[in-house]
C-alpha positions as CSV (number, residue, x, y, z in Angstrom):
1,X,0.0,0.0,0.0
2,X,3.2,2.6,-0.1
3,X,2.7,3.3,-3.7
4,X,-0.2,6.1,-4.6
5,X,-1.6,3.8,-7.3
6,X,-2.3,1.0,-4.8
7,X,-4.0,3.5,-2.4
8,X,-5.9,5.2,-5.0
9,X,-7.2,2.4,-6.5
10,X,-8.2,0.9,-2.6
11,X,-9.9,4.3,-1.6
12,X,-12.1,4.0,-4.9
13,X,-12.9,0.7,-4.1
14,X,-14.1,1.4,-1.1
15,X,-16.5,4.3,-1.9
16,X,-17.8,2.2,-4.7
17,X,-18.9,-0.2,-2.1
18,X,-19.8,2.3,0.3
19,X,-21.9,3.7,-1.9
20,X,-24.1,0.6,-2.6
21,X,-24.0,0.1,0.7
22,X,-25.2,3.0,2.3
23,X,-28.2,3.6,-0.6
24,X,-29.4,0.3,-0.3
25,X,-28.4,-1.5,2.8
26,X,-29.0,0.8,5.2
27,X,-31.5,0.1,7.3
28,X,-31.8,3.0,9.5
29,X,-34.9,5.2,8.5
30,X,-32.8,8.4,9.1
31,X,-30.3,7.5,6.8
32,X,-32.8,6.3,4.4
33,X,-34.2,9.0,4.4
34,X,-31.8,11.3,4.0
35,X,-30.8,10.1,0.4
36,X,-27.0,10.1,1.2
37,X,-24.5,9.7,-1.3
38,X,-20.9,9.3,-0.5
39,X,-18.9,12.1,-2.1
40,X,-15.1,11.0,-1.1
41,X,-13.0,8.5,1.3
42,X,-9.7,9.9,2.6
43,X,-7.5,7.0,3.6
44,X,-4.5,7.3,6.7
45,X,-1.2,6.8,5.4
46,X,-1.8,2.8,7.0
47,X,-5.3,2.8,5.6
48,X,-6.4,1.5,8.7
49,X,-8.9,4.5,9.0
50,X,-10.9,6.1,6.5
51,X,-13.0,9.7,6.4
52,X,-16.0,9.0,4.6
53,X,-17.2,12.3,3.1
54,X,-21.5,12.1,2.7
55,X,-23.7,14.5,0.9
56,X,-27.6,13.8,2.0
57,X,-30.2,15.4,0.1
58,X,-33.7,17.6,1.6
59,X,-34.7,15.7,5.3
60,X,-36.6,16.6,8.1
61,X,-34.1,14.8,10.0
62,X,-31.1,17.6,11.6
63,X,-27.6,17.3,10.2
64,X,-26.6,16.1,13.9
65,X,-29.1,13.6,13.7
66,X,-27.8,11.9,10.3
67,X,-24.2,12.0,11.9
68,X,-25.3,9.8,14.7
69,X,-27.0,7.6,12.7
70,X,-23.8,6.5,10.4
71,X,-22.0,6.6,13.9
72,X,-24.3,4.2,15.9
73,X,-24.5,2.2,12.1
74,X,-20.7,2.4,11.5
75,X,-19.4,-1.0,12.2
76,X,-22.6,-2.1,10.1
77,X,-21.1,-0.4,7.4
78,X,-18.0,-1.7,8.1
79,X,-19.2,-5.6,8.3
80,X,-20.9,-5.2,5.1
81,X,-17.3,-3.5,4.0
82,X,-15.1,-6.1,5.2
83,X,-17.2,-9.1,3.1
84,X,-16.9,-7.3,-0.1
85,X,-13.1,-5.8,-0.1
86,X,-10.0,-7.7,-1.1
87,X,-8.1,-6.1,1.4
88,X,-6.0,-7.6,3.9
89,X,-7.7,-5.0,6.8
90,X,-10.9,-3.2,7.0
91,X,-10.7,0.2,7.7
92,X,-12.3,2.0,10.5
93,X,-15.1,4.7,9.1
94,X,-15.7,8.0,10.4
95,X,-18.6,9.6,8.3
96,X,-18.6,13.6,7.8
97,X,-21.1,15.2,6.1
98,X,-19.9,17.2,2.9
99,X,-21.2,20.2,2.4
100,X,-19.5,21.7,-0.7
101,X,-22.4,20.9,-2.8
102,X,-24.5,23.1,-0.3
103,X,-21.4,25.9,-0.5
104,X,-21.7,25.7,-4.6
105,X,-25.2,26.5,-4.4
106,X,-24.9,29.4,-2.0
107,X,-22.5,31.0,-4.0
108,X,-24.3,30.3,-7.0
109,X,-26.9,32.1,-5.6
110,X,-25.1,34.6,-4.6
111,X,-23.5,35.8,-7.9
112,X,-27.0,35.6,-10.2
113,X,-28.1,38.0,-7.0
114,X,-25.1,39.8,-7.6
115,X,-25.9,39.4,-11.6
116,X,-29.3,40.8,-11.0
117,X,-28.2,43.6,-9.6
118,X,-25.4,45.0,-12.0
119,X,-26.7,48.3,-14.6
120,X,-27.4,47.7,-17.9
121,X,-25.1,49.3,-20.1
């Protein structure tokens, strides 16, 4: 795992499986619910830990509320992980939500505001 390649290619593997796991495994309501989609997995240098990066769609559920979920669900996800890798270890998941998307689309708005507002020449 020392050479980029190998860790690249782990990290995607991993969020591909992620992925499938947490839109259609998943069995708590909250995360269900909140449409997540995993946006990026940062591996440690050991890639015994990962950062799993989420992006959830419109919930009635509270951002702190979806975070406890994957926390209390982790080593669900992980279980369901470890069957489907062909790594030698598992990594341990910490799940953050990503909220770039969210960013994007507040500036976004912000510069058709800004848009809006400029004269007419």
């Amino acid at each position: 795992m020392t050479d980029g390649r190998g860790r690249a290619r782990t990290r995607e593997e991993i969020k591909r499986e992620l992925s499938t796991i947490v839109e259609f495994e998943a069995r708590d309501p909250i995360i269900r619910e909140a449409f997540p989609t995993v946006m990026d997995v940062r591996l440690s240098v050991d890639a015994r830990y990962a950062k799993v990066y989420i992006a959830v769609g419109a919930t009635t559920a509270s951002k702190e509320e979806i975070v406890e979920a994957f926390a209390r669900d982790r080593g669900f996800f992980r279980t369901q992980l470890a069957r489907r890798l062909t790594t030698r270890y598992t990594p341990q998941l910490e799940f953050v939500l990503d909220e770039t998307v969210e960013w994007a689309m507040r500036l976004e708005k912000l510069l058709e505001d800004e848009d809006d507002e400029l004269p007419a020449d």
